[in-house]
MDTraj code that builds the backbone (N, CA, C; nanometers):
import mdtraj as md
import numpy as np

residues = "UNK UNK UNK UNK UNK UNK UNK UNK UNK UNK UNK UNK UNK UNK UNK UNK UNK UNK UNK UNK UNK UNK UNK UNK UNK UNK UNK UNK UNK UNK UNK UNK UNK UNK UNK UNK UNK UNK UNK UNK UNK UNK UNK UNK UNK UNK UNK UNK UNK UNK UNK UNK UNK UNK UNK UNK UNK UNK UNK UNK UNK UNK UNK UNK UNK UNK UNK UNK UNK UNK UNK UNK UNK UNK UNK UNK UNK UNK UNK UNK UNK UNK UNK UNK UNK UNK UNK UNK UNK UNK UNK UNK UNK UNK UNK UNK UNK UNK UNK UNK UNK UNK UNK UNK UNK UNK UNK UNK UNK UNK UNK UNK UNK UNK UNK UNK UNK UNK UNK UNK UNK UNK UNK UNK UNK UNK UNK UNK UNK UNK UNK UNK UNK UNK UNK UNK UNK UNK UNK UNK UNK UNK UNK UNK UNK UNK UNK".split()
xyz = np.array([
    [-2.9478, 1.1819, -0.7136],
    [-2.9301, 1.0378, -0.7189],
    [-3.0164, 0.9734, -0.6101],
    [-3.0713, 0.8676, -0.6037],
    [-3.1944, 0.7781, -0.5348],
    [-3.0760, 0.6886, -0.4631],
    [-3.1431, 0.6680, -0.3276],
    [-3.0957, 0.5694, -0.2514],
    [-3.0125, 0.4414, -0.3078],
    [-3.1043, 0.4092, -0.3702],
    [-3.0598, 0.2830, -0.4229],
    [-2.9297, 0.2949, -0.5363],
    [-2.9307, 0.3457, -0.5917],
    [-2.8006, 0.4158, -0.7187],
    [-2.6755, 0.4276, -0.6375],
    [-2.7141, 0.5396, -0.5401],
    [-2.6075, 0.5930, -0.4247],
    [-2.5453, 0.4403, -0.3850],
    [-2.5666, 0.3573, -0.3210],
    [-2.5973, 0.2573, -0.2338],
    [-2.5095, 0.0913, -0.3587],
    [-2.5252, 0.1309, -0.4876],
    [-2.5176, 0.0371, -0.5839],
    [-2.3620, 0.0692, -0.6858],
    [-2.2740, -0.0374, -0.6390],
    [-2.1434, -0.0749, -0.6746],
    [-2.1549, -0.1686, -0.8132],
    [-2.0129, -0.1480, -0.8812],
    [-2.0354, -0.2677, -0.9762],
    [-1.8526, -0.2398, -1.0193],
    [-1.8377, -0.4271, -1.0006],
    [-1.6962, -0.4509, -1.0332],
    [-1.7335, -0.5550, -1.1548],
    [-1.6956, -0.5508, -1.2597],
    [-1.6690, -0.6669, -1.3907],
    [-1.7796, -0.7335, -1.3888],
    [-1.9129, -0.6100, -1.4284],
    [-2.0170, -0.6723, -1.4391],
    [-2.0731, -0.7022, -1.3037],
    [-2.0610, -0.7564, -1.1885],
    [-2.1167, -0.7918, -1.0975],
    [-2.1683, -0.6536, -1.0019],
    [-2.2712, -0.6683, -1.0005],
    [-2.3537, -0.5130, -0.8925],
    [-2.3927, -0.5846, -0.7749],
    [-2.3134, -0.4896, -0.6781],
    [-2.3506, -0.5305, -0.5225],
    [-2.3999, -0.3977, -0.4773],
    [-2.5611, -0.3997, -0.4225],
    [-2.6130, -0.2880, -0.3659],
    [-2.6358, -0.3386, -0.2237],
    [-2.6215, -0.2381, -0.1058],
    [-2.5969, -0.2192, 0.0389],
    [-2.7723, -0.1972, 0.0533],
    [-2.8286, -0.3530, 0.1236],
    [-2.9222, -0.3139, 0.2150],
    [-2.9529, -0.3135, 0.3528],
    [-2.8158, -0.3758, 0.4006],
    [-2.7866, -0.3031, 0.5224],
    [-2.6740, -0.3202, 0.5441],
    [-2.6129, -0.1859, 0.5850],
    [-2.4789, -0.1865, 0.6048],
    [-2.4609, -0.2195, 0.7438],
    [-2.3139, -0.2413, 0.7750],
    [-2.2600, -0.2426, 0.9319],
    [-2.3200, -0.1312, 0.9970],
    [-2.2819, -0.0214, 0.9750],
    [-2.3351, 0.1275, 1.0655],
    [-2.4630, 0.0841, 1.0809],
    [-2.5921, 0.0508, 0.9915],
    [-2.7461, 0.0265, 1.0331],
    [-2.7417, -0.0681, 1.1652],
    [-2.6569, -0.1859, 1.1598],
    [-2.6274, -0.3472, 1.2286],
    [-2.5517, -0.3258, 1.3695],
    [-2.5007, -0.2416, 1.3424],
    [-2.3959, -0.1828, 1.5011],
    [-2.3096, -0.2923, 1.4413],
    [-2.2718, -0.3209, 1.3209],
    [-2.1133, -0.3457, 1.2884],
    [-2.1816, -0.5610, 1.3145],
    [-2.3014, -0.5589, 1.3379],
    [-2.3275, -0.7153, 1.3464],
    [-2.3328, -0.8001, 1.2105],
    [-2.3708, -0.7595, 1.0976],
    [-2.3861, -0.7944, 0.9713],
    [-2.3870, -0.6589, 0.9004],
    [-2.3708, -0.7544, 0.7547],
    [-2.4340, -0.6287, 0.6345],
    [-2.5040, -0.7736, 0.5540],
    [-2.6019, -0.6961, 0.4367],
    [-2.6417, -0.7717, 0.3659],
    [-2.6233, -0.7103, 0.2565],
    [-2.5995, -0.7907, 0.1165],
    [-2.5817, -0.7139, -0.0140],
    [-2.6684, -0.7894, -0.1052],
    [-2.7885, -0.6715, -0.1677],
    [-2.8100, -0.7373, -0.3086],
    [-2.7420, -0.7602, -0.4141],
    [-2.7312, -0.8803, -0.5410],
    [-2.6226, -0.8736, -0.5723],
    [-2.6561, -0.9457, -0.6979],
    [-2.5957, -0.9000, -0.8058],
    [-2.6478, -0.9798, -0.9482],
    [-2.5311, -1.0264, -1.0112],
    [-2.5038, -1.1496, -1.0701],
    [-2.3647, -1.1429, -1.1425],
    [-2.3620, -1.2166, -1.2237],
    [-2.3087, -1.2107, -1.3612],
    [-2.3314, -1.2600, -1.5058],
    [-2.3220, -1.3992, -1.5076],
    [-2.3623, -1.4890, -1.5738],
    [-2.3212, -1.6025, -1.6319],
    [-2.1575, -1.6473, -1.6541],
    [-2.0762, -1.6945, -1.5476],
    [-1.9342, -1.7305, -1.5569],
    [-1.8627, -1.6676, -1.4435],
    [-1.9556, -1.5742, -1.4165],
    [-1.8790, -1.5218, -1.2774],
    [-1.7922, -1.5783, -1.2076],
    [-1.6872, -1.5366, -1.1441],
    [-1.6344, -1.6895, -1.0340],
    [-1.5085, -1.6513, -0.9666],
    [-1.4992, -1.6045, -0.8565],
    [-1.4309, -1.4921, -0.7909],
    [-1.2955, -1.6746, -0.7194],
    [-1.1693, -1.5715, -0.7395],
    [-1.0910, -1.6394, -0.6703],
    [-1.1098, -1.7461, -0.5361],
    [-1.0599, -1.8683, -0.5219],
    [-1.0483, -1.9327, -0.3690],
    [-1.0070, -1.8213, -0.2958],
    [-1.1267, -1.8301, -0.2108],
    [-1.0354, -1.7455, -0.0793],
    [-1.1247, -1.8338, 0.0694],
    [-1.0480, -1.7885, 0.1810],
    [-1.1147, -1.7906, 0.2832],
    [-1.1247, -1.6489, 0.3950],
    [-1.2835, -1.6171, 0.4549],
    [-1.3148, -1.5135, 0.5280],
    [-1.2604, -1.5309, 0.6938],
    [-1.1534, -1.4585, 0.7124],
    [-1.1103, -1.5115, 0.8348],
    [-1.1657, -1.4885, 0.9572],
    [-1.2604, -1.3472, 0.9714],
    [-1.3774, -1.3224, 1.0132],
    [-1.5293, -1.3349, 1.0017],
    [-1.5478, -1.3607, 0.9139],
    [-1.7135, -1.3365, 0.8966],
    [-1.7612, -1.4801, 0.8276],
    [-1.8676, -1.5488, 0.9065],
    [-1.9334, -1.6488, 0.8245],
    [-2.1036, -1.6104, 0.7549],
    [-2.0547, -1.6618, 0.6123],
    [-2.0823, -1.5799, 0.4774],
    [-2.2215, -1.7057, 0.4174],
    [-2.3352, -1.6096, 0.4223],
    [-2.4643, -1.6658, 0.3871],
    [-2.5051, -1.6035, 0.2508],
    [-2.5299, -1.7604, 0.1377],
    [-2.5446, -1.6805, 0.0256],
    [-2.6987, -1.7263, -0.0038],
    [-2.7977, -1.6581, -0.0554],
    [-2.9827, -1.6956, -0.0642],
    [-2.9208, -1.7207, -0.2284],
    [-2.9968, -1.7484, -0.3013],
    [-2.9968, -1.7353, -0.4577],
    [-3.1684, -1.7160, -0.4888],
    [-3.1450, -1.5989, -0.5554],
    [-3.2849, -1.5693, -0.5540],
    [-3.3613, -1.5795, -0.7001],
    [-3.2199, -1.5785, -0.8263],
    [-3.2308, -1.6430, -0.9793],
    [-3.1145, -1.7025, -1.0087],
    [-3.1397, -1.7762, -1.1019],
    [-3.0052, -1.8670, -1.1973],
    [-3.0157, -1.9374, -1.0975],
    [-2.8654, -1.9715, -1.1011],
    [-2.7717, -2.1129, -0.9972],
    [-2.6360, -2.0875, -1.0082],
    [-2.5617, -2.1081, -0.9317],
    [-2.4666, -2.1219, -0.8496],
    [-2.3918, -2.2643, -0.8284],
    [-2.2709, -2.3358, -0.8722],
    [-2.2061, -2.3911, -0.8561],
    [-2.1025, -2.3334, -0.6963],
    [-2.1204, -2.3932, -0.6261],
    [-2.0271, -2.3689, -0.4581],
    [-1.9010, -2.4957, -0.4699],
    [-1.8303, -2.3981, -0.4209],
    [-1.6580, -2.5169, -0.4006],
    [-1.6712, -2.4451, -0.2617],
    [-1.6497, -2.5316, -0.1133],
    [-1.6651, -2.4874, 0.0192],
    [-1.5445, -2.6502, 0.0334],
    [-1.4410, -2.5638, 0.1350],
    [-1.3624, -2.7121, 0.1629],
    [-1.3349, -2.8447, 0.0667],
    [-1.3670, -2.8129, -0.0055],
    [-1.3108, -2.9378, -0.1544],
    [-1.5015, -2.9825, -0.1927],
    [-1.5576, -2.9400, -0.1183],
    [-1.7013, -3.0180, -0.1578],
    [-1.7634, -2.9173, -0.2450],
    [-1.8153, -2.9593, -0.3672],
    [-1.9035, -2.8832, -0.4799],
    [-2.0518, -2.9373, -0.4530],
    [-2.1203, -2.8483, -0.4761],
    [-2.2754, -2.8822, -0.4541],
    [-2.3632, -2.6955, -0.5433],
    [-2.4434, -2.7481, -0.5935],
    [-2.5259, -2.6679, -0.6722],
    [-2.6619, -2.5691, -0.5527],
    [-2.7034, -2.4355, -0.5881],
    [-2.8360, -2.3803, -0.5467],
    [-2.8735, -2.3349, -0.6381],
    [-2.9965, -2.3293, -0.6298],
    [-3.0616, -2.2161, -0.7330],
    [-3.1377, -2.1669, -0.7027],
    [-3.2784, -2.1374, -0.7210],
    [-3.3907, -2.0201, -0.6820],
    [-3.4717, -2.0963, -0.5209],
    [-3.4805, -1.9805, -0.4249],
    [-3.4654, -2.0129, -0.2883],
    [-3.4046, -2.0851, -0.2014],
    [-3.2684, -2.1190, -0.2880],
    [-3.1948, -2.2232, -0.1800],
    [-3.0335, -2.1707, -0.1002],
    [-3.0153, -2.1912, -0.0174],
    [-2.9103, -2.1125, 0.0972],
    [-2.7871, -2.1798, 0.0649],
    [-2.7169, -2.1558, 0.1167],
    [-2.5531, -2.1699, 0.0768],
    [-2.4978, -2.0955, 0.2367],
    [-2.4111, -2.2023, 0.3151],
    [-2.3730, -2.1301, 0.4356],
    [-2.2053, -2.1722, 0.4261],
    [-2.1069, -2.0283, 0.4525],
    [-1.9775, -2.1317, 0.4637],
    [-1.9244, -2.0351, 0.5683],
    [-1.8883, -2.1367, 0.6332],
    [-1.8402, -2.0703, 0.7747],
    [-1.6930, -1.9869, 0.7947],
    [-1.6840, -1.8811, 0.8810],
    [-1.5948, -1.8350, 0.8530],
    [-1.4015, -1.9393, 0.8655],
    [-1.3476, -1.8973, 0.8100],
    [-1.2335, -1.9538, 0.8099],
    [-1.2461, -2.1309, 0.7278],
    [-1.3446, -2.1097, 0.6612],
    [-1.3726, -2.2373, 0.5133],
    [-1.3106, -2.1651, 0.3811],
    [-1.1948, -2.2491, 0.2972],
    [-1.2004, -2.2141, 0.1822],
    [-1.2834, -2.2275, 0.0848],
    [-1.3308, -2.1409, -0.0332],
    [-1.4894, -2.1447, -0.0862],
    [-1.4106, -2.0284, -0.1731],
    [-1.5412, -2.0822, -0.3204],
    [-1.5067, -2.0078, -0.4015],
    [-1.7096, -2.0442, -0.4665],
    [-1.7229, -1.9940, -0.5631],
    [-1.8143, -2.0240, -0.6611],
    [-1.8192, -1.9594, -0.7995],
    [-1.9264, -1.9782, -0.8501],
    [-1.9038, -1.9936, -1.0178],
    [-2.1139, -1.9770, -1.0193],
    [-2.1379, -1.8750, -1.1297],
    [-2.2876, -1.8681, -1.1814],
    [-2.2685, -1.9489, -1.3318],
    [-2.3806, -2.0950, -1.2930],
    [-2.3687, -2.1726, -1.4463],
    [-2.5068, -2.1560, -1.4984],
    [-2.4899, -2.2153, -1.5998],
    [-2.6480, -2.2060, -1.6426],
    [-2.6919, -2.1284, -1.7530],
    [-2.8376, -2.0478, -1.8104],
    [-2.8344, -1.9916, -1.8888],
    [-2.8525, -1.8666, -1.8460],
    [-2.8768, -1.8028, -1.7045],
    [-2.9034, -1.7006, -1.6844],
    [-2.8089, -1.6195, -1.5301],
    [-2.8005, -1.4738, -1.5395],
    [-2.7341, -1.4130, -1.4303],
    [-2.8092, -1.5059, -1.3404],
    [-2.7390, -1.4647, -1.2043],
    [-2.7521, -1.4996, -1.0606],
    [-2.7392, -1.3675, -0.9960],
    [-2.8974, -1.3466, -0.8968],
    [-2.9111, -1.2734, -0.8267],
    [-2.9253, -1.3267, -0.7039],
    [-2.8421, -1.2535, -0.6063],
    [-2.8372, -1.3598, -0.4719],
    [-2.8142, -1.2253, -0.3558],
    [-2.8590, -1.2403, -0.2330],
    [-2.8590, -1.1943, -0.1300],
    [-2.7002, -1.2547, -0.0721],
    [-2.6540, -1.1512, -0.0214],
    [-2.5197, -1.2402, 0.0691],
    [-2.5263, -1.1344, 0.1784],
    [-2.4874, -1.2399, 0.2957],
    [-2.5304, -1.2012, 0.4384],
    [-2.4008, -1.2162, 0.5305],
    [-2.3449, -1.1521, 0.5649],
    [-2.2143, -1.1589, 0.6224],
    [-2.1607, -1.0825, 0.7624],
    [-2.1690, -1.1649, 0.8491],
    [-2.0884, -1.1474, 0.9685],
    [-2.0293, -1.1875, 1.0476],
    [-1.9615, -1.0962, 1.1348],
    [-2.0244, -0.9773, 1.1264],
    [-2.0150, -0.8919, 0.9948],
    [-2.0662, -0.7476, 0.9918],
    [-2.0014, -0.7099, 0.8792],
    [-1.8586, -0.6452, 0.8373],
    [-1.9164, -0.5577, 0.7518],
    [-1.7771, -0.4732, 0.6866],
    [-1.6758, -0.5292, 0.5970],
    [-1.6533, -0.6580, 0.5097],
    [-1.6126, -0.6911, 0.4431],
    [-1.6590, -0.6265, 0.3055],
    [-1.7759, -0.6235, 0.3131],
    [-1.8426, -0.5227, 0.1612],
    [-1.7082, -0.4469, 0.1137],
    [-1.6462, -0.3831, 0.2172],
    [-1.5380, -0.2585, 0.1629],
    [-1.4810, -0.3347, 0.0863],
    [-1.4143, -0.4635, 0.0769],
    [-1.3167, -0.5391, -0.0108],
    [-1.4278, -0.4740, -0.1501],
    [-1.5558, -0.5287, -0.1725],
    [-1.5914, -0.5302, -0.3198],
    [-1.6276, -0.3611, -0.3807],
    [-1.5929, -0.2585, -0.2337],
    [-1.6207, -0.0819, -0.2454],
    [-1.4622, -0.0815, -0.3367],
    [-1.3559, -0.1425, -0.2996],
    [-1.1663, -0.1414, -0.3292],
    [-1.2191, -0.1742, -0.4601],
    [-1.2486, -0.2882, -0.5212],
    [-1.2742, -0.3738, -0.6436],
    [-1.3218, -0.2449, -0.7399],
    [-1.4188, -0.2336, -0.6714],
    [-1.5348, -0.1568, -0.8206],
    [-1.4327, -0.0049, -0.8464],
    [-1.4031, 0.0457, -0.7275],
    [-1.2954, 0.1913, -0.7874],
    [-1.2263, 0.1555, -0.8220],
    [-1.1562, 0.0201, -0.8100],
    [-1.0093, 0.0158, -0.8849],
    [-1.0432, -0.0779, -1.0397],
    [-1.1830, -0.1236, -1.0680],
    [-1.2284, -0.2390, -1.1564],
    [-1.0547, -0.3420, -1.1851],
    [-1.0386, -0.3862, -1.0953],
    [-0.9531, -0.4557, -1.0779],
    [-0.9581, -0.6102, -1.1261],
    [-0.8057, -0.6811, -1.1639],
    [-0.8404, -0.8062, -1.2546],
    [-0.8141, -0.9158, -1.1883],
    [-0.8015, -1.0403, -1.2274],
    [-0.7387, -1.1575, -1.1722],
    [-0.6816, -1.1922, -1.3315],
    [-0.5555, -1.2161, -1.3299],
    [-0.4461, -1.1892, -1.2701],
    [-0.3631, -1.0689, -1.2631],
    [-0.4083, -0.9541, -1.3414],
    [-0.3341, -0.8453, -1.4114],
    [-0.2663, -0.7803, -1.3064],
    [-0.4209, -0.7670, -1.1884],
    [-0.4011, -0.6849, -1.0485],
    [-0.3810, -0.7623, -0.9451],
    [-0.3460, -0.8529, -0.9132],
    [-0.3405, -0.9660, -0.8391],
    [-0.3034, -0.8752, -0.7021],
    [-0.1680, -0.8075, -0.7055],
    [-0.1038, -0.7396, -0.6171],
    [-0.1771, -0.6746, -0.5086],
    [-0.3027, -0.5594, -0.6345],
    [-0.3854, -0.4594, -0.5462],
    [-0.4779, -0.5114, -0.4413],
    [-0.5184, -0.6368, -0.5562],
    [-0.6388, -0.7555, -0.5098],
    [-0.6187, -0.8059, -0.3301],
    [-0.5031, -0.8353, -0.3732],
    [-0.4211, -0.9412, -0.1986],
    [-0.3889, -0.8224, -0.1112],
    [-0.3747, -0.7056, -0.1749],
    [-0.3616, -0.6152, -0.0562],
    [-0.4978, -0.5277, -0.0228],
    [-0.6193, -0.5618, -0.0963],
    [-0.7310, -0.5217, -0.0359],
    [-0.8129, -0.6441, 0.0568],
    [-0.7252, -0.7246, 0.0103],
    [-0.8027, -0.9109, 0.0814],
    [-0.7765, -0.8733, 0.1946],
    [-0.6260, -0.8555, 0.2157],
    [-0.5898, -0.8359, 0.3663],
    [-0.6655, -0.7635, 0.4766],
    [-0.6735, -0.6445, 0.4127],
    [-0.7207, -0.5236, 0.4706],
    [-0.8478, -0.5535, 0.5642],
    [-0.9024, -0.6463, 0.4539],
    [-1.0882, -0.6923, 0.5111],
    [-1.0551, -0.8055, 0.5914],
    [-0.9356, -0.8797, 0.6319],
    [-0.9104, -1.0077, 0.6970],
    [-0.9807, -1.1194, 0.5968],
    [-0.9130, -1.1245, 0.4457],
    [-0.9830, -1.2845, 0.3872],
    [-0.8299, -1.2877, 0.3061],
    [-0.8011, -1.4218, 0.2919],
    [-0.6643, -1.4248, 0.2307],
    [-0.6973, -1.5483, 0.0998],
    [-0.6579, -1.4828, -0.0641],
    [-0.6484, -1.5138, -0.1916],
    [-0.5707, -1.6999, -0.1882],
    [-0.6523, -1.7837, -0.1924],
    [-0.6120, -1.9175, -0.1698],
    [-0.5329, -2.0265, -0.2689],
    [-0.6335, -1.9531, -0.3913],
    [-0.6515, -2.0342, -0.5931],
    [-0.7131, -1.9776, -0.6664],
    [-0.6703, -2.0370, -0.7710],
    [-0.8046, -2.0246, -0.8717],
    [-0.9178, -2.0371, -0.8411],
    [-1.0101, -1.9307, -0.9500],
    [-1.1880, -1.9819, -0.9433],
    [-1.1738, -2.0954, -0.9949],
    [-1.2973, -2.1839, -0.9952],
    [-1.2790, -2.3305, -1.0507],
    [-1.3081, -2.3338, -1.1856],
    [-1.3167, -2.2389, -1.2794],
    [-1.3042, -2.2925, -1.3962],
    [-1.1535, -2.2397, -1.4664],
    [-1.0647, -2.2414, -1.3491],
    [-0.9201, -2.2093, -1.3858],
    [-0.8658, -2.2813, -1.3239],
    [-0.9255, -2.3967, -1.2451],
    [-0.8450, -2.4777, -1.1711],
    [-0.7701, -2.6078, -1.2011],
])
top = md.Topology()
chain = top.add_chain()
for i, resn in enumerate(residues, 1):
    res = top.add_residue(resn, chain, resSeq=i)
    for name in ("N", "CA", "C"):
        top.add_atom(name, md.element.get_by_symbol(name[0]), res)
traj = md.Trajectory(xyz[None], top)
């Protein structure tokens, strides 16, 4: 198996590959490449440690950060600081591939829990809030097209 394979997760469609982990960072960041389908749109939560940098490198991205919605798409940044509630959503006609930059790091493990357990919203809710914890980010709402 090649670096990159080794290195490359995938929960419900969405693939997050490790290009730098905490151990490379001395635990200062990780960064994840990261592709995710058309509708994507991961629960409200907030990171109670780590403030979370998203690049968008295709598609676009709908952002909910603190009640404010605002759009990125190809080369544009997305910053939400740690302890902001934030959620987002990929609209449009095509996946979203985006860099996310987070620190410090080690939160990645929440989406390492996800992909072995391919876990749901709402089915697994339970496993979900007890892997949120673990990483210090706590399950807030709905994604916004359940809101």
């Amino acid at each position: 198996m090649d670096t990159e394979q080794a290195d490359t997760i995938e929960w419900l469609g969405v693939t997050y590959r490790t290009i730098l982990s905490p151990k490379q960072s001395r635990g200062a960041m990780s960064i994840l490449d990261s592709t995710a389908p058309v509708t994507t749109q991961p629960a409200r939560h907030i990171h109670e440690r780590e403030d979370e940098i998203v690049i968008v490198l295709t598609g676009q991205c709908e952002f909910w950060v603190e009640g404010v919605r605002f759009v990125k798409g190809p080369g544009e940044t997305a910053f939400v600081p740690r302890g902001s509630e934030h959620t987002f959503r990929v609209i449009g006609g095509q996946p979203s591939r985006h860099l996310i930059v987070l620190t410090p790091g080690g939160f990645e493990g929440f989406f390492a829990d996800m992909a072995r357990g391919q876990f749901r919203i709402p089915e697994d809710v339970l496993e979900i809030e007890a892997s949120a914890r673990a990483h210090h980010m706590k399950i807030t709402g709905p994604p916004l097209g359940m809101a």
